[in-house]
ROLUM-603726 format. One record per residue: residue in one letter; x, y, z of N, C-alpha, C, O, CB in turn. Coordinates in steps of 0.1 Angstrom, whole numbers, plus 5000, padded with zeros to 4 digits. Atoms other than C-alpha are relative to their C-alpha. Glycine has a CB too. Example, Ala and Ser with C-alpha at 12.3 -4.5 7.8 and 13.67 -1.06 7.14 Angstrom:
<nodes>
A500949885000512349555078500950125000501950125007499050005012/S499149895000513749895071499250115008499750225009500450054986/
</nodes>
This chain:
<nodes>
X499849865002928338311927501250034992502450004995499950095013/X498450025009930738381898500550155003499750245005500049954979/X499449854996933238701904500050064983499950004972502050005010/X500449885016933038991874502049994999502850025008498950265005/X498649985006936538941854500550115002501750105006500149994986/X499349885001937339301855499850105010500050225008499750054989/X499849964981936939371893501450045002502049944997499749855013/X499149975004940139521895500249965021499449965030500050164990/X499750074988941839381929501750104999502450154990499949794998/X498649974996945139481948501049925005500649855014500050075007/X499050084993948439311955501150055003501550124994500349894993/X499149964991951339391979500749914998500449805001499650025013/X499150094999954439221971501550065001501850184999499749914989/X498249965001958539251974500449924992500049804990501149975013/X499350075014960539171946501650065001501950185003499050064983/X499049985005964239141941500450004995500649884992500449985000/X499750005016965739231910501949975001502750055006499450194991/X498649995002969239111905501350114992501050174982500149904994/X499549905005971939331897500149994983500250084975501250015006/X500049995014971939161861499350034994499450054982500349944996/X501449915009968639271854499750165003498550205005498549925005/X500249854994969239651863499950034985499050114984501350095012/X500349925010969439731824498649934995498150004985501349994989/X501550035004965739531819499250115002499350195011499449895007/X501649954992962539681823499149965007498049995003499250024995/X500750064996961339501846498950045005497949965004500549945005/X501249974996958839691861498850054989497750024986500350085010/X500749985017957839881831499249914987498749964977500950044993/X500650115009956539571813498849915010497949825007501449894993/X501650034993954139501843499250094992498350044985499850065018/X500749915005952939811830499550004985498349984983500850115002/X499850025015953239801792499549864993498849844984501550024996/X500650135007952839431786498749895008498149805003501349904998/X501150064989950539311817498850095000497850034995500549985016/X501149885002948039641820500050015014499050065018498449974991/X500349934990948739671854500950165004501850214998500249895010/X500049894995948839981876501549975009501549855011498650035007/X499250084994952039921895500550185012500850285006501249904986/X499949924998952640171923501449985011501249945022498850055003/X499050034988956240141942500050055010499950175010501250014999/X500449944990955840171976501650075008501750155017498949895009/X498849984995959440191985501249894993501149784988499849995016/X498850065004962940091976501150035004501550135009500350014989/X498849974993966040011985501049934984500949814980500249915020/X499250075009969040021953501650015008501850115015499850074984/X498949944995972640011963500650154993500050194983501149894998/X499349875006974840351956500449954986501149854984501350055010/X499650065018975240321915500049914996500849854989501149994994/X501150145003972740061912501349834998501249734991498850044979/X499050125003976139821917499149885009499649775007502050045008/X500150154994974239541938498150014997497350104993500649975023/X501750035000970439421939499450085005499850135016499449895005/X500949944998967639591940498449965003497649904996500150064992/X501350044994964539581963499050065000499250175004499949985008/X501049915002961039691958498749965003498049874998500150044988/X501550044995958039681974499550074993499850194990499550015014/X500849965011955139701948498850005000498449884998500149944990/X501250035005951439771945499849994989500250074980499350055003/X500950055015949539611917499149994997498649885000499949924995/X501450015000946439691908499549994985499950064975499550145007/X500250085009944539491883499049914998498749885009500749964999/X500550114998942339211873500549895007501749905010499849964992/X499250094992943038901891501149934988502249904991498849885009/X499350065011944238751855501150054993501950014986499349994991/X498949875002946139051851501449975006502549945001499550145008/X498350034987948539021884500449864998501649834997499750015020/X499550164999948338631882501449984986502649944989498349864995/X499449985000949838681848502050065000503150034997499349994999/X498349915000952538971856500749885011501749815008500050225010/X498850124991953538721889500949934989502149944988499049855010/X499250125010954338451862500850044992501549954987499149924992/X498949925005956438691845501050035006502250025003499650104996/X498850034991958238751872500649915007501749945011500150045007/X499950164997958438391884501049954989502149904992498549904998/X499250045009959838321848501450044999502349974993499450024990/X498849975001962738521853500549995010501650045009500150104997/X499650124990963438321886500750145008502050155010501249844993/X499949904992963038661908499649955013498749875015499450104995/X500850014988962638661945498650094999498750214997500850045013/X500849934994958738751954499349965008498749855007499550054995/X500950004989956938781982499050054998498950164994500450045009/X501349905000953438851985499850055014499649965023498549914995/X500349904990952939102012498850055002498650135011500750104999/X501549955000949239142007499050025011498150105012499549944993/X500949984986947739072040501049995011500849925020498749885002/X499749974991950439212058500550135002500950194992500549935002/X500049825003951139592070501350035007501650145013498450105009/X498649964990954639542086501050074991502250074995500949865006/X498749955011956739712059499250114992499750184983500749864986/
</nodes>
């Protein structure tokens, strides 16, 4: 049974963004260059974005979509966690 490409699926993850990537776009190019939906579920930045920033993220998408954006954020040797089949946070 083969799955339909464009089943649009959800993923639950945390991501750390270093303080030296606070002038990137990092999330905005999930958006813009991946085509996902990206909905932050919560965040924690320090006071005047001086230290890292944490963000728990839904992603909603093809599976080729998110696998992508992950590997985008992988490439930039970010912490993430996939939080997807869990409801503690």
């Amino acid at each position: 049974m083969a799955s339909d490409n464009n089943t649009l699926t959800n993923k639950r993850i945390r991501v750390r963004i270093p303080k030296d990537y606070h002038q990137e776009p990092v999330i905005s190019r999930l958006v813009s260059d991946y085509g996902l939906t990206v909905n932050i579920t919560a965040a924690i930045l320090g006071a005047n974005a001086v230290g890292d920033g944490w963000f728990d993220l839904e992603l909603q998408g093809t599976d080729v979509k998110i696998q992508n954006g992950l590997t985008y954020l992988y490439d930039l040797k970010l912490e993430v966690w996939d939080d997807t089949k869990t409801d503690d946070w």
